[in-house]
Backbone as XML, in Angstrom:
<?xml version="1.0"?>
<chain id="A" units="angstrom">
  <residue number="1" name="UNK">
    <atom name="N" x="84.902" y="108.582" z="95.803"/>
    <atom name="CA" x="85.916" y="108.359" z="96.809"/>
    <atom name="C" x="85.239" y="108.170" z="98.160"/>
  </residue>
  <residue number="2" name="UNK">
    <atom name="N" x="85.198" y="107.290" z="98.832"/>
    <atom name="CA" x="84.747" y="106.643" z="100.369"/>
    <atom name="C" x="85.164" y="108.076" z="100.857"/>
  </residue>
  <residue number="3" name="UNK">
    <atom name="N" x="84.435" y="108.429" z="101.836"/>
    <atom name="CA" x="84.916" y="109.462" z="102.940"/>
    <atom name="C" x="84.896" y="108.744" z="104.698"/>
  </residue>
  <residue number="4" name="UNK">
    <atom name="N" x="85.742" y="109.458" z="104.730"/>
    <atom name="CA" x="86.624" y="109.312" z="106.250"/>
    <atom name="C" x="85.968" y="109.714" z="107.520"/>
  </residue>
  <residue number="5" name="UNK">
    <atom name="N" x="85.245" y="108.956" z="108.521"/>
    <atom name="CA" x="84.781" y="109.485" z="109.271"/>
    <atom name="C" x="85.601" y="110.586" z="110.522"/>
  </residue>
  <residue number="6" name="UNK">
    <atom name="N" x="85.324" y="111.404" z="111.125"/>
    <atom name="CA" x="86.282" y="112.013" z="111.950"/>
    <atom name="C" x="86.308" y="111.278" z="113.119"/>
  </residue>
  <residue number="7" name="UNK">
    <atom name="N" x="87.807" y="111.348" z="113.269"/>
    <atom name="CA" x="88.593" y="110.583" z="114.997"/>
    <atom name="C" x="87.839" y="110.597" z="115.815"/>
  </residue>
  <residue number="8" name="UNK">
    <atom name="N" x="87.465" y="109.313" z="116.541"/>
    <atom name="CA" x="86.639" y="109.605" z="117.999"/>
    <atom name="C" x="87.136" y="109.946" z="118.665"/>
  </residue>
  <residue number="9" name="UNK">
    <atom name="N" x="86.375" y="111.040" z="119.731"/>
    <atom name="CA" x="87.233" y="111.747" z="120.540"/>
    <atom name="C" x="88.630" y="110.740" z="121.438"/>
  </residue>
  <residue number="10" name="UNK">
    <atom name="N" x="88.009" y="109.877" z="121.924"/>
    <atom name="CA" x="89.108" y="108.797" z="122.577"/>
    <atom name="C" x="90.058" y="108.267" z="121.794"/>
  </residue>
  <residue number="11" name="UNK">
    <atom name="N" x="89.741" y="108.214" z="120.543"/>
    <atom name="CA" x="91.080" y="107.744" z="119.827"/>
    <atom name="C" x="92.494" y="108.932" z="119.339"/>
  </residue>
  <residue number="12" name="UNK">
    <atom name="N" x="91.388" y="110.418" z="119.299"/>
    <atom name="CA" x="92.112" y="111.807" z="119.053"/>
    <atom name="C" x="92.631" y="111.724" z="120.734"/>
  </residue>
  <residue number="13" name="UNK">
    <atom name="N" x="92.345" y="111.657" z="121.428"/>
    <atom name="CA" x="93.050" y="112.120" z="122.806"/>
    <atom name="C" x="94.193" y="110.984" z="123.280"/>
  </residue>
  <residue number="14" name="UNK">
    <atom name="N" x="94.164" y="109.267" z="122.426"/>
    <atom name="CA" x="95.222" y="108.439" z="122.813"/>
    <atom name="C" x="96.416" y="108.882" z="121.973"/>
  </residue>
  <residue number="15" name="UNK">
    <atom name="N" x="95.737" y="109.795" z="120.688"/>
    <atom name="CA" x="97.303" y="110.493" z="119.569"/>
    <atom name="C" x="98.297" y="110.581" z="120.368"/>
  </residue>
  <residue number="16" name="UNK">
    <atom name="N" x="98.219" y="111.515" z="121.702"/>
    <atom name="CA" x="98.966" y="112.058" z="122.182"/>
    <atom name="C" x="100.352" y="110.789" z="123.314"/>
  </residue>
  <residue number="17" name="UNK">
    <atom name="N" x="99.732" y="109.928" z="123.689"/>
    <atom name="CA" x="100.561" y="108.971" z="124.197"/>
    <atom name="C" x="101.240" y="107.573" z="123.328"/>
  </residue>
  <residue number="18" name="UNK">
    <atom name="N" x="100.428" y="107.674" z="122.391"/>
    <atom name="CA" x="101.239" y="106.952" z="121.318"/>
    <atom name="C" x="102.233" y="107.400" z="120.176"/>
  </residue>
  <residue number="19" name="UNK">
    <atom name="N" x="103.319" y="107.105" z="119.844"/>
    <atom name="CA" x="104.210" y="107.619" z="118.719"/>
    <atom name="C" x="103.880" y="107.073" z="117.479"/>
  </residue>
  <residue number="20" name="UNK">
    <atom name="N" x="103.404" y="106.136" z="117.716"/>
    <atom name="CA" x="102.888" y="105.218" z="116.474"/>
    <atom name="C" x="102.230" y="106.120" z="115.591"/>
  </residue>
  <residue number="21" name="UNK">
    <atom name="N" x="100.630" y="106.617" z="116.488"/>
    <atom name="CA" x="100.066" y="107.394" z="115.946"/>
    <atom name="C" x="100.632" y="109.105" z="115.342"/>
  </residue>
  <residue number="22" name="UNK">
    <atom name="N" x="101.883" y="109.353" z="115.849"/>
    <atom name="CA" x="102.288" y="110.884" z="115.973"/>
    <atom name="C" x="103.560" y="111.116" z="115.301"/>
  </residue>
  <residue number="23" name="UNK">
    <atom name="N" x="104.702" y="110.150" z="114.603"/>
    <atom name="CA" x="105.482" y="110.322" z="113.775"/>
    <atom name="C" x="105.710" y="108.854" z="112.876"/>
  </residue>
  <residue number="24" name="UNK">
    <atom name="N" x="105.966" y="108.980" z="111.454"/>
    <atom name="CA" x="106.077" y="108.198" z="110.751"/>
    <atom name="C" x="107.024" y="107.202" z="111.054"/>
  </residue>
  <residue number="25" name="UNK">
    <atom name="N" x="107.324" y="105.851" z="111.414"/>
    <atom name="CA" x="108.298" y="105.067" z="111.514"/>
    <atom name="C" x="109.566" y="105.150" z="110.364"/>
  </residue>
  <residue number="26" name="UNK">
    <atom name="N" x="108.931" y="105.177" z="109.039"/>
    <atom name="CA" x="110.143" y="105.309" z="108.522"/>
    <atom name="C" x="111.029" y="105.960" z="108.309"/>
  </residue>
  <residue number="27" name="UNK">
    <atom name="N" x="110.718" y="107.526" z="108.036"/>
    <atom name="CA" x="111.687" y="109.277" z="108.455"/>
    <atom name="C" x="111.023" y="110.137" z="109.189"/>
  </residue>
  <residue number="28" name="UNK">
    <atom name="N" x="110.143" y="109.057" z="109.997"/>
    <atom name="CA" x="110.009" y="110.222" z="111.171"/>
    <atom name="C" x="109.394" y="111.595" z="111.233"/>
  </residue>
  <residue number="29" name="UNK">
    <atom name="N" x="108.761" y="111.648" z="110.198"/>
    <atom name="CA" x="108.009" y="113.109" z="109.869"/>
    <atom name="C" x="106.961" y="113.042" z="110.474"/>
  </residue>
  <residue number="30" name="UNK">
    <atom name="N" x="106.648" y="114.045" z="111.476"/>
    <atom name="CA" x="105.363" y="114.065" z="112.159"/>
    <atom name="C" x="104.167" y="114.283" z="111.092"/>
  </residue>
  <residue number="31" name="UNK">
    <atom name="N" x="103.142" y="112.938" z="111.512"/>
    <atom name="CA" x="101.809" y="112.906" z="110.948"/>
    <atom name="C" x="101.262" y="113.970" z="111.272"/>
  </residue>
  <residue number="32" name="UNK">
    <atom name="N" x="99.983" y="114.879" z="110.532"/>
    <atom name="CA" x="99.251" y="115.556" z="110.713"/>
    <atom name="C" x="97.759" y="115.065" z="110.986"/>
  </residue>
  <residue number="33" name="UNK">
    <atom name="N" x="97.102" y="115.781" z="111.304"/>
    <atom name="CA" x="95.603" y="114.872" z="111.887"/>
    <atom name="C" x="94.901" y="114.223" z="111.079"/>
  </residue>
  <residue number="34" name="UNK">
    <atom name="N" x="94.903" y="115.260" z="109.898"/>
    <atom name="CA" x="94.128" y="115.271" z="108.760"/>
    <atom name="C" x="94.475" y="114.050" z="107.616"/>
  </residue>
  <residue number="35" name="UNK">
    <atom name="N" x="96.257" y="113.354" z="108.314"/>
    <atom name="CA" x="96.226" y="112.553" z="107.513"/>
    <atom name="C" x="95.815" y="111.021" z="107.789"/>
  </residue>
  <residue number="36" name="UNK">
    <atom name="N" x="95.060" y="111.043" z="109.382"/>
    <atom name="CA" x="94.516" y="109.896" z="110.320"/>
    <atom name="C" x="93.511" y="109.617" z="109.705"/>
  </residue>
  <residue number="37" name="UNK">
    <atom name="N" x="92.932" y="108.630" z="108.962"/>
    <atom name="CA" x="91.448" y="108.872" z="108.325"/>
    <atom name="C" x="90.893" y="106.921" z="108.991"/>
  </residue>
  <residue number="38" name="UNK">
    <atom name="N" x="89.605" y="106.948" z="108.908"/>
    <atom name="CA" x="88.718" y="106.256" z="109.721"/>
    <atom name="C" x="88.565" y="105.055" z="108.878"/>
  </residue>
  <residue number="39" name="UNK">
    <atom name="N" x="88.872" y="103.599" z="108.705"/>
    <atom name="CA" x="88.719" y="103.202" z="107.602"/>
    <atom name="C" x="87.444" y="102.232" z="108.090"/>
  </residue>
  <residue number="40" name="UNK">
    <atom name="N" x="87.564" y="101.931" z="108.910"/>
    <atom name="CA" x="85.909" y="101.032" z="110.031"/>
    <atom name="C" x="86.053" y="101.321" z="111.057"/>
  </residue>
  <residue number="41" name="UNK">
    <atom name="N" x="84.718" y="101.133" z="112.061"/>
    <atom name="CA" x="84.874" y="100.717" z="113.479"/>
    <atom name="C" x="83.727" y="99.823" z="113.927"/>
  </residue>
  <residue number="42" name="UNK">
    <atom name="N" x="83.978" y="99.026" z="114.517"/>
    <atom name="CA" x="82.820" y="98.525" z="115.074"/>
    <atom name="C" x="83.353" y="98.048" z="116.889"/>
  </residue>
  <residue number="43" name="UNK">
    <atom name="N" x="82.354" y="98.197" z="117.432"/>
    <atom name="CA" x="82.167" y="97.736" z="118.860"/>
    <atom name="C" x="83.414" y="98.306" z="119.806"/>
  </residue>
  <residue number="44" name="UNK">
    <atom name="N" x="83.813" y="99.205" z="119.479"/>
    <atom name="CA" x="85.014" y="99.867" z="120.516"/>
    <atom name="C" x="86.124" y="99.907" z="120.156"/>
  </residue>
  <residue number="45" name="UNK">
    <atom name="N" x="86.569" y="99.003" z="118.306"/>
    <atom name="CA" x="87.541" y="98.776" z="117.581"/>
    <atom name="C" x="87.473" y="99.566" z="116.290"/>
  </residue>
  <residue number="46" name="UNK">
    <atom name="N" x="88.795" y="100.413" z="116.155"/>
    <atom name="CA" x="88.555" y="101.018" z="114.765"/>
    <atom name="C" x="89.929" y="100.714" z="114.108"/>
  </residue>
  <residue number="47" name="UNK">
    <atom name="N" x="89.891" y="100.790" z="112.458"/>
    <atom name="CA" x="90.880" y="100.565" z="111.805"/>
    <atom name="C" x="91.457" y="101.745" z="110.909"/>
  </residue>
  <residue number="48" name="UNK">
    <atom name="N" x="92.297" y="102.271" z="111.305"/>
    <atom name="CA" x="92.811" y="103.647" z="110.759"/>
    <atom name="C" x="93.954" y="103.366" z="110.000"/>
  </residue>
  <residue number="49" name="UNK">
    <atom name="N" x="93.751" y="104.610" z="109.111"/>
    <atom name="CA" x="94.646" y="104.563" z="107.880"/>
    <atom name="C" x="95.217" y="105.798" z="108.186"/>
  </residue>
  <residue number="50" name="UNK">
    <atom name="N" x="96.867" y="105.863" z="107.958"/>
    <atom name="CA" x="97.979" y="106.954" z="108.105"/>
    <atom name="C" x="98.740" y="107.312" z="106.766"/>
  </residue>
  <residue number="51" name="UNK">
    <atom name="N" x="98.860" y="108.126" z="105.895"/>
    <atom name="CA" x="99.446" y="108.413" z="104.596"/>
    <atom name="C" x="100.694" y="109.560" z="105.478"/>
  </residue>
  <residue number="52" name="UNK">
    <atom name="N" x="101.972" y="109.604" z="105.395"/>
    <atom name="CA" x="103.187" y="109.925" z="105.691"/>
    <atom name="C" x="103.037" y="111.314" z="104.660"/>
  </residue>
  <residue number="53" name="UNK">
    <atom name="N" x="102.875" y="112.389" z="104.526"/>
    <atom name="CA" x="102.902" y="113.631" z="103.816"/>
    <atom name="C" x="104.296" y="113.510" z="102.982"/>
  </residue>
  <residue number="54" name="UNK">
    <atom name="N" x="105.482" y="113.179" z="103.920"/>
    <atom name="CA" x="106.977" y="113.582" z="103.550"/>
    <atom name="C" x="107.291" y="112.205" z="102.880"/>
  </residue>
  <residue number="55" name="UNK">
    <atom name="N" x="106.920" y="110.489" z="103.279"/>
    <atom name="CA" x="107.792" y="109.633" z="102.513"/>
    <atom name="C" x="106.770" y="109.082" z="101.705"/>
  </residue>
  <residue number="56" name="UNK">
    <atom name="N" x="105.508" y="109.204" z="102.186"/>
    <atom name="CA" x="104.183" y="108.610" z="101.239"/>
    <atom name="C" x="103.672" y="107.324" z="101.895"/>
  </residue>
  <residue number="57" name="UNK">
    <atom name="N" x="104.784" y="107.091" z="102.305"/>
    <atom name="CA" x="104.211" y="105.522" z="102.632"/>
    <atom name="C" x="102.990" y="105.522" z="103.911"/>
  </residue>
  <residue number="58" name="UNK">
    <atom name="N" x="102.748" y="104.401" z="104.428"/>
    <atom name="CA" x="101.489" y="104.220" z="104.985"/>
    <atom name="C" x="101.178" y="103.244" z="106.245"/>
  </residue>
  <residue number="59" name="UNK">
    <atom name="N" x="100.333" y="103.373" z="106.946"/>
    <atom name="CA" x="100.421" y="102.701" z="108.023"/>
    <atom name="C" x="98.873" y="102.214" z="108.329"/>
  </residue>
  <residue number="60" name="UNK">
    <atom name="N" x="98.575" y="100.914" z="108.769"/>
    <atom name="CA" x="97.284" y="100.628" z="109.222"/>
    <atom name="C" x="97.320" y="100.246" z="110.040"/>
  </residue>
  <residue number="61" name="UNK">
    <atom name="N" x="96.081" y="100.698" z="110.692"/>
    <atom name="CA" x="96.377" y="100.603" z="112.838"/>
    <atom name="C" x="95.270" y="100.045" z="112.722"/>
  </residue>
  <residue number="62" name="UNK">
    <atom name="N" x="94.838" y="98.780" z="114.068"/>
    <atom name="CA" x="93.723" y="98.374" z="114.481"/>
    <atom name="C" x="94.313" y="98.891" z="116.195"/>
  </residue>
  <residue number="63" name="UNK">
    <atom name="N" x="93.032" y="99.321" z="116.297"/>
    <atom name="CA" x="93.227" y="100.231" z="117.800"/>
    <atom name="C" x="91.817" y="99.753" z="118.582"/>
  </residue>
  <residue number="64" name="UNK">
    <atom name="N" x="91.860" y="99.592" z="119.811"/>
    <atom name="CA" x="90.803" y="98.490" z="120.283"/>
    <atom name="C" x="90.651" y="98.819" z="121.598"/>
  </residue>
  <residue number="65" name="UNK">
    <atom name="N" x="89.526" y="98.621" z="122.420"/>
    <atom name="CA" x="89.680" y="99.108" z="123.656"/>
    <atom name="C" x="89.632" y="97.825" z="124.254"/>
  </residue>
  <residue number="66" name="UNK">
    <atom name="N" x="90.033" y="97.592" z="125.403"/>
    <atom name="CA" x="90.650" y="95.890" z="126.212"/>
    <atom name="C" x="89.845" y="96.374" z="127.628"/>
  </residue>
  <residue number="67" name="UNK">
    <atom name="N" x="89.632" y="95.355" z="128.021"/>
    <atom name="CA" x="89.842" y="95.011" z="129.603"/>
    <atom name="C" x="90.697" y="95.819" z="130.229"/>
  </residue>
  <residue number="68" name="UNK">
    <atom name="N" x="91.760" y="95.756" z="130.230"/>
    <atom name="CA" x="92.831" y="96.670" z="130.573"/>
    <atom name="C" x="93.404" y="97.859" z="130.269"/>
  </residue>
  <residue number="69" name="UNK">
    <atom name="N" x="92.738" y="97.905" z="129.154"/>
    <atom name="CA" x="93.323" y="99.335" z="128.651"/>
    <atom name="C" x="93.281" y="99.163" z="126.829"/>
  </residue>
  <residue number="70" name="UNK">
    <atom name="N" x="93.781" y="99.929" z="126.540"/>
    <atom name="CA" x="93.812" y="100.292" z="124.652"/>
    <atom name="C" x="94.841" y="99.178" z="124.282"/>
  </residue>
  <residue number="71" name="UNK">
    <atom name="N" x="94.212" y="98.558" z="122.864"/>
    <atom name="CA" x="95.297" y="97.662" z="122.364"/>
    <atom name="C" x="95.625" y="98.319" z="121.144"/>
  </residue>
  <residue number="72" name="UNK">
    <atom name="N" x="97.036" y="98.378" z="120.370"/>
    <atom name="CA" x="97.140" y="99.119" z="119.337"/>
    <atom name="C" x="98.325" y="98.173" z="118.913"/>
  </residue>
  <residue number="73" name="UNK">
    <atom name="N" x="97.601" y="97.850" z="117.275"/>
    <atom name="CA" x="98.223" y="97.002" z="116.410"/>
    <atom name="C" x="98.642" y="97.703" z="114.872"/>
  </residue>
  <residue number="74" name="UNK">
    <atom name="N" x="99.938" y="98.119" z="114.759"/>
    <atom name="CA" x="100.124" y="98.699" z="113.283"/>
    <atom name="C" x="101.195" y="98.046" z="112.174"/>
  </residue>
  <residue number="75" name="UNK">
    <atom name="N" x="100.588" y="97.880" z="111.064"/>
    <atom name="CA" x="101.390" y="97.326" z="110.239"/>
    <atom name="C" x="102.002" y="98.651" z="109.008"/>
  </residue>
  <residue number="76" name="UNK">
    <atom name="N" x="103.307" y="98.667" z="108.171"/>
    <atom name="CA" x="103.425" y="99.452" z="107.381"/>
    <atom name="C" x="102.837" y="98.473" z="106.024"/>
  </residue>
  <residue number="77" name="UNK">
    <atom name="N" x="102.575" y="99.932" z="105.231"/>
    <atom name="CA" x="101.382" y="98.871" z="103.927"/>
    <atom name="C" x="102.179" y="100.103" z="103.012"/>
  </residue>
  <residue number="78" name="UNK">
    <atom name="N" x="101.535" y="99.723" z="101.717"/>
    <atom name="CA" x="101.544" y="100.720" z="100.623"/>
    <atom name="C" x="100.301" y="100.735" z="99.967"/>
  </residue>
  <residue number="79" name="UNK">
    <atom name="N" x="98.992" y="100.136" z="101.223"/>
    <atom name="CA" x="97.650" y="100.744" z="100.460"/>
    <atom name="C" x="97.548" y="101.836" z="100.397"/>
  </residue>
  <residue number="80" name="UNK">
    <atom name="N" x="96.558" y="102.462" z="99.310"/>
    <atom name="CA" x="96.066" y="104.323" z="99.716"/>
    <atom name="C" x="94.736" y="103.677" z="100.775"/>
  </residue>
  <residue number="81" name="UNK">
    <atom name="N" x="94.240" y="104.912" z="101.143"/>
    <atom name="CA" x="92.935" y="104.731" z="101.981"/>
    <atom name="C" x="92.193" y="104.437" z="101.084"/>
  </residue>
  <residue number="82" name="UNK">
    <atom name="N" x="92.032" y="104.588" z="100.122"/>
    <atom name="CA" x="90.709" y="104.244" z="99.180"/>
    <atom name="C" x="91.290" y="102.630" z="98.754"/>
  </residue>
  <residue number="83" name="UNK">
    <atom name="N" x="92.132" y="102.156" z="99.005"/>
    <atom name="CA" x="92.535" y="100.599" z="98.783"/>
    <atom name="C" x="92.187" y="99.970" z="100.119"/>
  </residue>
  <residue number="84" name="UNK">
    <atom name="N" x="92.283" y="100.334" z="100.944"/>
    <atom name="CA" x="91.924" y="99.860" z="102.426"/>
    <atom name="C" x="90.088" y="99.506" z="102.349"/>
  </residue>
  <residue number="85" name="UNK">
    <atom name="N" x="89.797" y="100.817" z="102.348"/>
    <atom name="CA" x="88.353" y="101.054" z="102.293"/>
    <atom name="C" x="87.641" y="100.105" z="101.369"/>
  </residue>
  <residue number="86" name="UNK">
    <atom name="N" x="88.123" y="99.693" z="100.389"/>
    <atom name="CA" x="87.860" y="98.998" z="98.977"/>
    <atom name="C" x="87.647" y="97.477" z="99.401"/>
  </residue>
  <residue number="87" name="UNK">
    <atom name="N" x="88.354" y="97.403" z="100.278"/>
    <atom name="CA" x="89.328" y="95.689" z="101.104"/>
    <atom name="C" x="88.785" y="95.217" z="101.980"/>
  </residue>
  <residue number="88" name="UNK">
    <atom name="N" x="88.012" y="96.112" z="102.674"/>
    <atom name="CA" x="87.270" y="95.887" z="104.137"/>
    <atom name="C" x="86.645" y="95.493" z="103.922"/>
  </residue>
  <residue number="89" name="UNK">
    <atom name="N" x="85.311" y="94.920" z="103.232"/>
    <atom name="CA" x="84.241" y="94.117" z="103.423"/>
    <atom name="C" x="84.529" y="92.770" z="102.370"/>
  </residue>
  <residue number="90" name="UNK">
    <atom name="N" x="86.245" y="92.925" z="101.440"/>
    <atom name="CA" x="85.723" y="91.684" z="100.686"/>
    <atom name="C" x="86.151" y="90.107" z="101.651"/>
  </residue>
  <residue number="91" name="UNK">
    <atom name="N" x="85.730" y="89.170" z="100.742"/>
    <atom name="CA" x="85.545" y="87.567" z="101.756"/>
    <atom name="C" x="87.261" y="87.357" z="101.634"/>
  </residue>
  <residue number="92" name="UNK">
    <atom name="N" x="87.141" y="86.284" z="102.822"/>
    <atom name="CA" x="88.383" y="85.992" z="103.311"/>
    <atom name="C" x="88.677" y="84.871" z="102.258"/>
  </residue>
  <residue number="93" name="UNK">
    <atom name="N" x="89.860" y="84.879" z="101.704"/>
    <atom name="CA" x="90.003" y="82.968" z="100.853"/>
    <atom name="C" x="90.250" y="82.209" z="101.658"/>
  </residue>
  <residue number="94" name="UNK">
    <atom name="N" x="89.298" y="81.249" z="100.865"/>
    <atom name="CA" x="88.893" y="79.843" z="101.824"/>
    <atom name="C" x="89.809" y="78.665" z="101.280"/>
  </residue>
  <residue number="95" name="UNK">
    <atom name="N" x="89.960" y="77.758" z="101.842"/>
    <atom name="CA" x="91.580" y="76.955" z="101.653"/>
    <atom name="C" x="91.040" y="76.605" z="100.060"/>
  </residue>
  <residue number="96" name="UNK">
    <atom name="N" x="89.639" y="76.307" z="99.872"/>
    <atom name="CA" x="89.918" y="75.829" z="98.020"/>
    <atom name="C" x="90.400" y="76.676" z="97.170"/>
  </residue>
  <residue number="97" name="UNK">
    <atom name="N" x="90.373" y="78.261" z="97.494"/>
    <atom name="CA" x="90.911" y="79.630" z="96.431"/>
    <atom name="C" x="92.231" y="79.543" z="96.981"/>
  </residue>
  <residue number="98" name="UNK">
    <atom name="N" x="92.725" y="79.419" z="97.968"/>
    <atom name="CA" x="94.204" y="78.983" z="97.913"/>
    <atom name="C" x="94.842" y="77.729" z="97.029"/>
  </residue>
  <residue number="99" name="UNK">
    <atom name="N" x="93.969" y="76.440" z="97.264"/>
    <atom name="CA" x="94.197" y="75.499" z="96.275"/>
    <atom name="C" x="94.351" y="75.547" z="94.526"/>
  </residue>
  <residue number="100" name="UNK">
    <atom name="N" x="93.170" y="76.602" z="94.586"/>
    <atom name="CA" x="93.230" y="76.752" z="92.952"/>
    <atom name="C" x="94.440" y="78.054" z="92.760"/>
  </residue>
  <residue number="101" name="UNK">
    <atom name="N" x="94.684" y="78.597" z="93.834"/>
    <atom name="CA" x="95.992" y="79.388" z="93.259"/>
    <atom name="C" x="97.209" y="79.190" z="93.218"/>
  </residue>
  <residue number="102" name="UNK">
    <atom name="N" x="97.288" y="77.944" z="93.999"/>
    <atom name="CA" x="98.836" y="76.649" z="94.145"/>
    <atom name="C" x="98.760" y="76.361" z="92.832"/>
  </residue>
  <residue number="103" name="UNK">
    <atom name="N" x="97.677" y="75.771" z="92.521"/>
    <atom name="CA" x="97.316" y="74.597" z="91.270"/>
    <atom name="C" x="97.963" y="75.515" z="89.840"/>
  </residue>
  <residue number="104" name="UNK">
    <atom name="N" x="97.137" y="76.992" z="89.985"/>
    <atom name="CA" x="97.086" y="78.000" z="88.560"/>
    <atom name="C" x="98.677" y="78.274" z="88.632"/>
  </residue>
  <residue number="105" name="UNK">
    <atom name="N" x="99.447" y="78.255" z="89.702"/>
    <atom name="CA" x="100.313" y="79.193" z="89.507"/>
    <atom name="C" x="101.841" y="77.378" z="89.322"/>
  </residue>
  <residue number="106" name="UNK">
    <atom name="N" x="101.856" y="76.692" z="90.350"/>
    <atom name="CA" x="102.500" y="75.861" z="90.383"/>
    <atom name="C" x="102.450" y="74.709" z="89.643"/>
  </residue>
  <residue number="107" name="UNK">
    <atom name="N" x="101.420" y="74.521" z="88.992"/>
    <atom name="CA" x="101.232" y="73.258" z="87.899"/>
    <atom name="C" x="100.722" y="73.735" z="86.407"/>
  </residue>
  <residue number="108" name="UNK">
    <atom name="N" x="99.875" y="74.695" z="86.537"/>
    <atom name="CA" x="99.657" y="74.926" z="84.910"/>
    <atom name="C" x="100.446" y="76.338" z="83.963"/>
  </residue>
  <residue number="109" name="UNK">
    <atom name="N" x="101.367" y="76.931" z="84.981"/>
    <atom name="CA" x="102.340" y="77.284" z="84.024"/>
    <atom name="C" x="103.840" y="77.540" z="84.658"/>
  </residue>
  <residue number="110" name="UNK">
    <atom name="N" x="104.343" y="76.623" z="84.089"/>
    <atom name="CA" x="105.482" y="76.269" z="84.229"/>
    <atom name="C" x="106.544" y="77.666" z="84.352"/>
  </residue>
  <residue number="111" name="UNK">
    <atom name="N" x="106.088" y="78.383" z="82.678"/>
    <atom name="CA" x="106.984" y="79.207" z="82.817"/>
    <atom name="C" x="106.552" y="80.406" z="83.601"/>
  </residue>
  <residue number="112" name="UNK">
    <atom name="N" x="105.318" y="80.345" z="84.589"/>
    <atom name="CA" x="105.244" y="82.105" z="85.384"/>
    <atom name="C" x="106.385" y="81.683" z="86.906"/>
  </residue>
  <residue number="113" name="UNK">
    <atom name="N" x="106.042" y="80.495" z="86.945"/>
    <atom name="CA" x="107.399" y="79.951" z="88.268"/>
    <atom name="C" x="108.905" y="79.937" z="87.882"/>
  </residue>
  <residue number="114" name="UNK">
    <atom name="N" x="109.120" y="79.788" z="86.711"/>
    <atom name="CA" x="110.711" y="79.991" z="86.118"/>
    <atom name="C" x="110.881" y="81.871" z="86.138"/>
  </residue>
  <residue number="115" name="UNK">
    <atom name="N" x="109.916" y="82.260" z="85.999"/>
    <atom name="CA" x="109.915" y="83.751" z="85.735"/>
    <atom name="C" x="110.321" y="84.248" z="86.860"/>
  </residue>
  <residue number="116" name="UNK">
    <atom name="N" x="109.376" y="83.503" z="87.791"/>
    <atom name="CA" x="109.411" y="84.018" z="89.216"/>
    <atom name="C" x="110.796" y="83.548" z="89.937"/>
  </residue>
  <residue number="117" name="UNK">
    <atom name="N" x="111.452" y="82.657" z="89.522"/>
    <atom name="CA" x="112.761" y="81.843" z="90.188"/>
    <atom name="C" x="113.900" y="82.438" z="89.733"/>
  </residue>
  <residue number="118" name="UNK">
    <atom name="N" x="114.018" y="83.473" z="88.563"/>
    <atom name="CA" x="115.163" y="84.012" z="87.998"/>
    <atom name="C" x="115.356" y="84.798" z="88.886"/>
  </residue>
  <residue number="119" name="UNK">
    <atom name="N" x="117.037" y="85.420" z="89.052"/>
    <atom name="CA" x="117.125" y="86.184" z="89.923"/>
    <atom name="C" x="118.155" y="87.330" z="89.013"/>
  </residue>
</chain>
């Protein structure tokens, strides 16, 4: 299991002015520290992973320091941290692995797109 580096102090001391970081968006159950875990950082930017104790669900923050001040970007996910961690270094698809996944999915089987079109 990847381990979690501990909060830099500046990112533990912005907890406190952000809500993002300090209760769950979806029921609102206040995060605990322990459930903030470190998933990269490089150059003044780190990418943190949030697991919700009470609904489970999950949150990934890119948190960044600016010119002006802290930038903080969070999406809700249903990775675990060890799916995040897993994700971070693989390659980006390049328009031909998109092509061959138009091609696999939209021309050579008919029936996984009928599958997919039933409602």
């Amino acid at each position: 299991m990847p381990k979690s580096t501990p909060l830099p102090q500046h990112i533990d001391s912005l907890r406190s002015q952000f809500k993002v970081m300090k209760e769950c968006p979806l029921c609102e159950a206040t995060f605990e520290t322990n459930s903030i875990k470190t998933v990269d950082q490089s150059q003044g930017s780190h990418v943190l992973h949030i697991t919700c104790s009470k609904c489970k669900n999950a949150l990934i923050l890119l948190v960044g320091l600016t010119d002006v001040g802290v930038g903080l970007v969070g999406l809700i996910s249903d990775l675990t941290f060890e799916d995040a961690f897993r994700l971070k270094n693989r390659q980006s698809m390049t328009e031909d692995d998109l092509l061959d996944y138009y091609q696999t999915i939209y021309h050579k089987s008919n029936s996984f797109v009928q599958l997919l079109m039933k409602t």
